[in-house]
N, C-alpha and C positions, 0 to 999 in steps of 0.2 A: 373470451379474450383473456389472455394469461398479461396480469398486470404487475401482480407481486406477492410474493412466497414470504413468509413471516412465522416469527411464533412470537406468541404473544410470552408476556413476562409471568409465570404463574404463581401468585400469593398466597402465601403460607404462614404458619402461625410460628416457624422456627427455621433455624438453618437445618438443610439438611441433604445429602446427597442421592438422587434418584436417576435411575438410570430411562434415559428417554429413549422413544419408538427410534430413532436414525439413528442408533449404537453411542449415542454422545451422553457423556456424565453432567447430570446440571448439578451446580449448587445454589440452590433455592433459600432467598434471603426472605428475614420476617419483611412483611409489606410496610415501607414509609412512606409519607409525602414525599411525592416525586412525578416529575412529569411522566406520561404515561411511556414507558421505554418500549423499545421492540428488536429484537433481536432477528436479524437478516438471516434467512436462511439457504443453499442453495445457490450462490453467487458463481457463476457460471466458469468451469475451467478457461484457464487463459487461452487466447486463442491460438488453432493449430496451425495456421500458419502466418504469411506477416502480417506487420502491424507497427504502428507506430506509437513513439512512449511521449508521454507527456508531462510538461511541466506541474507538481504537484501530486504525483505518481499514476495517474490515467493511463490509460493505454486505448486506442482507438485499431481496429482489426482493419485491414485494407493494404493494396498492393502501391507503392508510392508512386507517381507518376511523375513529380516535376522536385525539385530541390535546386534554390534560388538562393540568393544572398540575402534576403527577405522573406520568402514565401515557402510555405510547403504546402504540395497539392499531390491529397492522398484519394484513389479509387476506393474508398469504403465498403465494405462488406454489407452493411444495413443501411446507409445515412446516403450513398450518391457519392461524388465528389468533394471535396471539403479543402477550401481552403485557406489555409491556418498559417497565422503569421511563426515564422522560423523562432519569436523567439519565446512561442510558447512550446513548442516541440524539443525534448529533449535527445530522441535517438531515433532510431530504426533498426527492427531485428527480421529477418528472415522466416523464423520460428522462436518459439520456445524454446531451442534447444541451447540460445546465446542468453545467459542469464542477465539481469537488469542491471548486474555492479561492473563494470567497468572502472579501472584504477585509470586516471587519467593525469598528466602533470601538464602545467600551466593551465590558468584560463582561458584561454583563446584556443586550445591544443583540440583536433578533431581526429577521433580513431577510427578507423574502419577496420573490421577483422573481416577478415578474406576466408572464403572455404577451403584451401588447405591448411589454415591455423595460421601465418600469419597475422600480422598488425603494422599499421601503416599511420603515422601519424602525419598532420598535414595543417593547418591554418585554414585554406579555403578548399572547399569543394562544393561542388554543384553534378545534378544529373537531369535527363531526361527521361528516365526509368528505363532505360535500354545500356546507357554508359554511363558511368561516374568517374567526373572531372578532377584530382585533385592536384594541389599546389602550395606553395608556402611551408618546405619541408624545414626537418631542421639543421643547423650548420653539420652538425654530424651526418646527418644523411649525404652519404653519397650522389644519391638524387637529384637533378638540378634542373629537370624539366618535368611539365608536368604530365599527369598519367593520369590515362584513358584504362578503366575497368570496366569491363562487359558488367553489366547490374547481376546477370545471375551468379558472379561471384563472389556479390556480398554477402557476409551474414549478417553485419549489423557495423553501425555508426553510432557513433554516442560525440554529439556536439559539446564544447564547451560552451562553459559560461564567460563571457566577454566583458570590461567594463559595463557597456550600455547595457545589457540586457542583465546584472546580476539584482540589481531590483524590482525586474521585473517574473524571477524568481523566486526571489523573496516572497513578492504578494501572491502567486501564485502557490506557493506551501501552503502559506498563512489560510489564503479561502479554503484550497483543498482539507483544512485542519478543521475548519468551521462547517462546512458546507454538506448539503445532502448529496448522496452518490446513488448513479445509476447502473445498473451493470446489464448488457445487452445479453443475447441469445449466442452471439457471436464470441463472446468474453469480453467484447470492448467494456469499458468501465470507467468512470470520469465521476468528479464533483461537478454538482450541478446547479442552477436557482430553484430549480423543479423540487415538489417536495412529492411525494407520496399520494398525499390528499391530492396535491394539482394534478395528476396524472389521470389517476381514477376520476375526474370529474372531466377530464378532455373530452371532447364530441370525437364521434367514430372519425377515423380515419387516421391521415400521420398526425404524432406527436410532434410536438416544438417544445425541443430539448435548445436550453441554454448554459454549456458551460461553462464554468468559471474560468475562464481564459481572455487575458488582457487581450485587447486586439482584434478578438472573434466578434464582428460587430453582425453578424447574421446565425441566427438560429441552427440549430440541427434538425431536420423534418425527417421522424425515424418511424416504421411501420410500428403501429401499436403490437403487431404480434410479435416484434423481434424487440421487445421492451422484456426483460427477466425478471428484474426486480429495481424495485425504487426504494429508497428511504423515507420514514416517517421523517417529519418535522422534529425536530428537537435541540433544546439547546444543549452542545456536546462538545469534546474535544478529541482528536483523535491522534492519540500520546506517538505515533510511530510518524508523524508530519510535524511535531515539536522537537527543540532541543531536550534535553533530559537537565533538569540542575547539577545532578550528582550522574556520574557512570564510571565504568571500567575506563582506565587509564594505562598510559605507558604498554607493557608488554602483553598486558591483558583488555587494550581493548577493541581487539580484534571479535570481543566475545559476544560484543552489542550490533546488531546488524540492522537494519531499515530498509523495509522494500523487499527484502530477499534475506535467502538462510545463510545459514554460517557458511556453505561452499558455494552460495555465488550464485545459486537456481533463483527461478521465481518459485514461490513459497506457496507450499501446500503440503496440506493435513489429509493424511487417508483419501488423498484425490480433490479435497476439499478447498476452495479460495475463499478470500478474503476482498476487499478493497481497501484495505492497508496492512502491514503486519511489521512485527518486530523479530525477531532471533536475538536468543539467550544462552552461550553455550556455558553451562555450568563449572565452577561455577562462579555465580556473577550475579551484580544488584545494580537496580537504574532507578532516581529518585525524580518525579514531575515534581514541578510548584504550579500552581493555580494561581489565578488573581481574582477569582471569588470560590465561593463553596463549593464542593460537588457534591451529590447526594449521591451520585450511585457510580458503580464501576462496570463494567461488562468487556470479556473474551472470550474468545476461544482456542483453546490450550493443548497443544500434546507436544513430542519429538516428532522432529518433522520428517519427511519421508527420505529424506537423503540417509537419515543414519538405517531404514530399515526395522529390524527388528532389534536393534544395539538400542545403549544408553538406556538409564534409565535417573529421574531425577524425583526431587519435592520443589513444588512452587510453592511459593508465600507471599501475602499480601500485604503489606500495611501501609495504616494513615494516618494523618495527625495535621495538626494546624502549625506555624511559623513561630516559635519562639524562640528568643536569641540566646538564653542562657542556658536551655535543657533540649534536650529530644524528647517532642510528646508522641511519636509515632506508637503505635501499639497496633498487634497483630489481629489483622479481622479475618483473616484465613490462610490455612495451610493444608495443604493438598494428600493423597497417599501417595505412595510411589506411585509414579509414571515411568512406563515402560516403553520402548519403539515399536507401534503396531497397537499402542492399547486404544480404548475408546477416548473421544475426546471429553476433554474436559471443559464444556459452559459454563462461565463464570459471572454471576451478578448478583453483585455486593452494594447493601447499602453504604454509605458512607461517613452520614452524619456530619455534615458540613465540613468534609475534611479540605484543608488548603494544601495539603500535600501526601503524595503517593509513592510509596517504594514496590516493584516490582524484584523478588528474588529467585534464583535458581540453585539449590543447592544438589551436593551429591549426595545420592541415596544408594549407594557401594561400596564407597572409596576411590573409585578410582573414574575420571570425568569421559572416559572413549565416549566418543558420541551420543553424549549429554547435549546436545544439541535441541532448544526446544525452542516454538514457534508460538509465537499471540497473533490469534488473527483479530484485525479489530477492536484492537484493545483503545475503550474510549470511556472519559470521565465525562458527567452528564451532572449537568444544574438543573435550577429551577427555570422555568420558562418566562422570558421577560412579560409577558403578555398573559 
């Protein structure tokens, strides 16, 4: 039974950079007190065809069947039927081929992008996985009644966020930032209550997966063989579902991305996923603040596959704890050139009770052409309450 793929953290008496069996560069920090970390490996490509996006950045693989003014009820790929209240579901895409960022204006505002390239903005829509209903256009729109779309014309929906339901996205980040992730065979992928340990101890048959989704008041019953990987227990943050204190601003901050790369793809490394990630187009610096200590840091680093074999960068690390009259950050690592197409870069860094984290991308040419680089999983990790 294939339950979960890992590599463990391996302890060393210094820093230092070794290149691992799966082509990826680690840099291997001296051993501290620290909860026992693990690094995910093999997090299953996103899936190839639809699927639905979730509040908190999940994605669940399945064909939609029903979209209500309440409810969304999706034909799952692994899980059965699921159905999940509207205002934890953020979108619907067709494929991969519609990436997760969608620019969207007002809150209430609902887009659907149509398979000739079209965009159709609307207030209300509803389907029964055969036609999509929509309505509520804008005074600009010409449009004044509503429109029937055959479903196979969609490539994807991406709902606003509405009065009512924007707190309920809020809490749904916040767990998703805290919480353990699962990621299926299918590429679905969610936070979950489930930890690692709870999975491998489950008795043969479906797991009872619970995700962190306000409203899902019944389990997910998913075949233990179509479980890919789980996450270990640990207390951790996962910096790409936080604000940043400090980041790119004004005309350059196009340069910080969340969820997806600098052009707007879902995010992958040499083919490689994540369950969260950041983009960094060089170049550019983003600062966490903590509200207790972190001991350790861990990513995984390269240009992401849109630029190909272009761009080429240095990342750099630093930490430092809050002080109001000085900047105590100092540099706990910096990277060689990174190239598009080179091996990735593993990253885990002690931190020494650091309360704050600067992420940099600098240019290593002169000149930034796609300098584009990706963190997968980039997460700061405490001590374990317990």
């Amino acid at each position: 039974m294939k339950r979960q793929r890992e590599l463990k953290w391996l302890p060393q008496l210094c820093l230092g950079l070794m290149f691992s069996v799966n082509g990826s560069w680690w840099l291997v920090a001296a051993e501290v007190p620290a909860p026992p970390a693990v690094m995910i490996a093999n997090v299953p490509p996103w899936p190839v065809g639809p699927f639905v996006m979730l509040r908190g950045g999940g994605v669940v693989a399945g064909r939609l069947r029903e979209l209500a003014a309440d409810r969304v009820m999706v034909d799952s790929v692994s899980c059965g039927t699921l159905d999940l209240p509207r205002t934890a579901v953020t979108g619907y895409r067709s494929s991969p081929r519609v990436g997760p960022l969608i620019n969207t204006a007002g809150n209430a505002t609902i887009w659907v992008t149509l398979a000739n390239g079209d965009r159709v903005a609307a207030t209300t829509v509803r389907s029964d996985g055969l036609v999509l209903w929509l309505d509520g256009f804008a005074e600009s729109n010409p449009i004044r009644t509503p429109l029937e779309i055959p479903f196979e014309r969609i490539l994807g929906i991406d709902f606003g966020v509405g009065d009512t339901s924007a707190l309920d996205s809020r809490e749904a980040v916040a767990l998703a930032a805290l919480g353990c992730w699962v990621g299926l065979e299918d590429g679905s992928r969610f936070a979950c209550e489930n930890s690692a340990e709870q999975v491998s101890q489950a008795p043969e048959g479906p797991i009872s997966l619970r995700p962190l989704l306000r409203g899902l008041a019944v389990p997910l019953l998913c075949p233990a063989d179509a479980i890919a990987v789980v996450e270990p227990r640990g207390s951790r943050l996962r910096l790409a579902l936080v604000e940043p204190e400090e980041g790119p601003a004004g005309a350059l901050a196009t340069s910080l991305t969340r969820g997806c790369t600098y052009s707007g793809d879902w995010p992958r490394l040499r083919g490689q996923t994540g369950f969260t990630a950041i983009g960094l187009h060089a170049p550019a610096a983003v600062r966490y603040r903590f509200d207790r200590p972190a001991v350790r840091f861990t990513a995984t680093v390269g240009i992401d596959d849109t630029a190909g074999q272009g761009g080429s960068v240095r990342v750099r690390v630093l930490a430092g704890t809050h002080a109001p009259a000085q900047d105590t950050h100092v540099e706990v690592f910096r990277s060689p050139v990174i190239g598009g197409g080179d091996a990735l870069l593993a990253i885990d860094l002690p931190l020494a009770d650091a309360t704050s984290l600067e992420l940099q991308v600098g240019l290593a040419d002169g000149g930034a052409v796609l300098d584009r680089t990706l963190w997968l999983d980039p997460q700061a990790w405490f001590r374990s309450a317990d």
